[in-house]
C-alpha positions in Angstrom: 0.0 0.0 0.0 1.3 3.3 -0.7 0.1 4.5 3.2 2.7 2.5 4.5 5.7 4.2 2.8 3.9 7.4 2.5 2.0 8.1 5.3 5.2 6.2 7.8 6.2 9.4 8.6 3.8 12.1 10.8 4.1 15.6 8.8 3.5 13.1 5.1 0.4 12.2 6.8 -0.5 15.4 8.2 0.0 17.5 4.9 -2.6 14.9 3.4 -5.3 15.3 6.2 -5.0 18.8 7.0 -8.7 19.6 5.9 -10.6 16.9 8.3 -11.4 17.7 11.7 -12.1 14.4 13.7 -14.0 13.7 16.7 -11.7 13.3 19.7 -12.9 10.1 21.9 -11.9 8.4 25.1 -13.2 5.0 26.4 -13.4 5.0 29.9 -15.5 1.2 31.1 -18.4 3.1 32.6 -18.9 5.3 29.8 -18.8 2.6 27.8 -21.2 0.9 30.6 -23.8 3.9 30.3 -23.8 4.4 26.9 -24.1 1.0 25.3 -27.4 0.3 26.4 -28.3 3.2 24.2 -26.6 3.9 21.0 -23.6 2.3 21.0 -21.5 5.3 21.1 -17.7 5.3 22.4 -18.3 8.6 24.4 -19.3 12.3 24.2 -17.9 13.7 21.0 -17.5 17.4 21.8 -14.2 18.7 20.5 -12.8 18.0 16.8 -9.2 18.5 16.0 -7.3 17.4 13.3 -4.8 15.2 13.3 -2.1 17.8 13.9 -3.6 19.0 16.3 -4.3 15.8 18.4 -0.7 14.6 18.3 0.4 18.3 19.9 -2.6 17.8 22.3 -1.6 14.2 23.4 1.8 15.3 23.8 0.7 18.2 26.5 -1.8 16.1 28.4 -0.9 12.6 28.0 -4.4 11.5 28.5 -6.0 8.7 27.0 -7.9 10.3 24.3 -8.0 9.3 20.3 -9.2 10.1 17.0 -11.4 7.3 15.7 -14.2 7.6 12.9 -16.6 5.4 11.5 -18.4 5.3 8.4 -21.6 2.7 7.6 -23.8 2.6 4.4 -27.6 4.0 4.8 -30.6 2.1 4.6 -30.1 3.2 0.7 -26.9 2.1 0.4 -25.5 6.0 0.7 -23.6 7.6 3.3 -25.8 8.7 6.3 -25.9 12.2 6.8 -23.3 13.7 8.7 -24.2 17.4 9.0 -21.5 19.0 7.1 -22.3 17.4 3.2 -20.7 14.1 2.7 -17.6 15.0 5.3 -17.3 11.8 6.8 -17.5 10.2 3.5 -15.0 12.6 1.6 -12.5 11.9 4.7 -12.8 8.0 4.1 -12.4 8.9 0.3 -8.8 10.6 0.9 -7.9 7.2 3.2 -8.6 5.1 0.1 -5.9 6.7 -2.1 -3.1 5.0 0.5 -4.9 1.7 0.6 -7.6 -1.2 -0.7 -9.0 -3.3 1.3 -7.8 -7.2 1.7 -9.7 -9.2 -1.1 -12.6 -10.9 0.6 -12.7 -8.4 3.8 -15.1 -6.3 2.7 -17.2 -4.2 5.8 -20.3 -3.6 6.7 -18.8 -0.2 8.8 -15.5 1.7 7.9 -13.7 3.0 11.0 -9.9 4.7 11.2 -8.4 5.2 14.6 -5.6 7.5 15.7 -3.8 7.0 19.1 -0.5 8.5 20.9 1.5 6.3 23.2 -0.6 4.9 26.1 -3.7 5.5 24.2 -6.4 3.0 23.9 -9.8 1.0 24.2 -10.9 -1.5 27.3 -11.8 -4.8 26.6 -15.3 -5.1 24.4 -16.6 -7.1 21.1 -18.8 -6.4 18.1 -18.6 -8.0 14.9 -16.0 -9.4 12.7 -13.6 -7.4 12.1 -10.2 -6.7 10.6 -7.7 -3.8 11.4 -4.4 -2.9 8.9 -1.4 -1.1 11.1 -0.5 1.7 8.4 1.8 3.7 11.3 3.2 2.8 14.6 2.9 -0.3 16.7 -0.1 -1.4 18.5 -0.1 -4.1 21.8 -3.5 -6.0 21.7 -5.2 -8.6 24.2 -7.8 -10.7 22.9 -9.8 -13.3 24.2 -12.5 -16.0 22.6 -16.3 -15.7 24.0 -17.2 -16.6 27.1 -20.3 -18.7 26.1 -23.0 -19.2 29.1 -20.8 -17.6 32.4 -20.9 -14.1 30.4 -21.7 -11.6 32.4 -24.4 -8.8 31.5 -25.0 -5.1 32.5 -28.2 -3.6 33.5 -28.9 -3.1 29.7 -28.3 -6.9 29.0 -24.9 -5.9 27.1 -22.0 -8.5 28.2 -19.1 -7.4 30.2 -15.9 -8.8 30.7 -14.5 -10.3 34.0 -12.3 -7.7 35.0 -10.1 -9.6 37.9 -9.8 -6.5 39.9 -11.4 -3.3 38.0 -9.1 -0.7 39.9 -9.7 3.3 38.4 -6.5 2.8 36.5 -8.0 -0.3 34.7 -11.3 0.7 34.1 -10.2 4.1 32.5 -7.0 3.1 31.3 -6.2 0.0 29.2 -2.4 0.0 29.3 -2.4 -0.5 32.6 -2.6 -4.4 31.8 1.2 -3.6 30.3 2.6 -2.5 33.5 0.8 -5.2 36.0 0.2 -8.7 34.6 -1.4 -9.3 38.2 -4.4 -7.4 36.8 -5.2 -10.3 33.9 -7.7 -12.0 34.8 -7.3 -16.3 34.8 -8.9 -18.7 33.0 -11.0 -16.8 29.8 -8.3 -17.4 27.8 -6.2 -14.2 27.2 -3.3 -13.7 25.0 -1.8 -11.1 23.8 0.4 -9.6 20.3 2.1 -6.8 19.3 1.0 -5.1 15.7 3.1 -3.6 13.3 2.5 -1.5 10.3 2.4 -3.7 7.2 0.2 -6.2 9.2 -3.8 -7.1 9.6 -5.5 -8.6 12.6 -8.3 -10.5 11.5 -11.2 -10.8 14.6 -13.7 -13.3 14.9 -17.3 -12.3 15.8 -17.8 -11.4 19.2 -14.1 -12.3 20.6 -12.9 -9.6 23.2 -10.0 -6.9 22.5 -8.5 -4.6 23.9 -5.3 -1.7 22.8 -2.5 0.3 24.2 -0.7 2.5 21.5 3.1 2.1 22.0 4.0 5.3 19.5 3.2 8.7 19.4 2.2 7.9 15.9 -0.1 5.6 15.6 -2.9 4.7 12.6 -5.3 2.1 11.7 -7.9 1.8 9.0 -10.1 -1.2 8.7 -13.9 -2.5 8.7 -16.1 -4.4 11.0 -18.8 -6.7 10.0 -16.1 -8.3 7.4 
């Protein structure tokens, strides 16, 4: 692809992106929690930077926010509307000129995500999915379903046994990096580090979670492969 030569380094990428502003998100377990059993959605979306802007605002506050964007078809087949005419649509555009997608993986929803070091998203599952590193490296843990001793939340959405959901671990997934004491036994976690260049391919419903280990870090890929 010619994102991973071109886009390898942060200013290439940032001259190409300049005119999209992107959401800036966080995933924190009890947002997540309270706002699944609604819509779905990551967390609040007030602020859009681009992505120039979010590495310098990383960089000054260190906390563990990230650009990430989807895009899903319409009931017609279109783009829904976004507000601003076709935005999301025309920024997905200007991603496809560094890559295609993996023959056979096409997606039901488009999503690219953004991250600085020690950025990320706590365990959770959706859909199939797959996920091409085009910039920096990316630690994941994944585990398979937990069949029948799933646990739910109020709004009947699973949750994942968390050994010992500390603050750190709830609102911060790298934390599993620094204390292994904090994996939980038994539900079969494992663990790999992403490069760019590569794809990680998830089954339906198996259970993920990210810590960024670069400053610049970006994915593109699709769910409901």
């Amino acid at each position: 692809w010619r994102a991973t030569t071109a886009w390898s380094q942060p200013e290439a990428f940032f001259e190409e992106m300049a005119p999209w502003a992107l959401p800036l998100s966080t995933f924190r377990r009890d947002d997540w929690l309270r706002l699944v059993g609604s819509d779905g959605a990551l967390s609040s979306r007030p602020v859009a930077v681009s992505p120039r802007e979010y590495v310098a605002a990383h960089s000054a506050v260190h906390a563990n926010v990230f650009l990430f964007e989807r895009l899903s078809p319409g009931a017609d087949g279109g783009v829904r509307p976004t507000g601003a005419k076709d935005r999301r649509q025309q920024f997905f555009d200007a991603l496809a000129t560094g890559y295609e997608a993996p023959r056979g993986f096409d997606a039901e929803l488009g999503i690219f995500a953004m991250d600085g070091t020690a950025t990320g998203h706590g365990m959770h599952r959706h859909k199939e999915a797959w996920i091409a590193q085009l910039a920096g490296r990316k630690l994941w843990w994944i585990a398979p379903p937990l069949g029948p001793q799933e646990q739910k939340n109020a709004y009947g959405r699973p949750v994942f046994p968390y050994r010992n959901l500390s603050e750190d671990e709830g609102g911060w997934p790298c934390a599993w990096l620094l204390r292994e004491d904090l994996v939980p036994e038994g539900v079969g976690v494992e663990r790999c580090v992403q490069h760019p260049g590569e794809v990680l391919v998830l089954p339906t419903d198996w259970w993920h979670m990210t810590c960024s280990l670069d400053d610049f870090n970006i994915a593109i890929g699709g769910q409901g492969a």
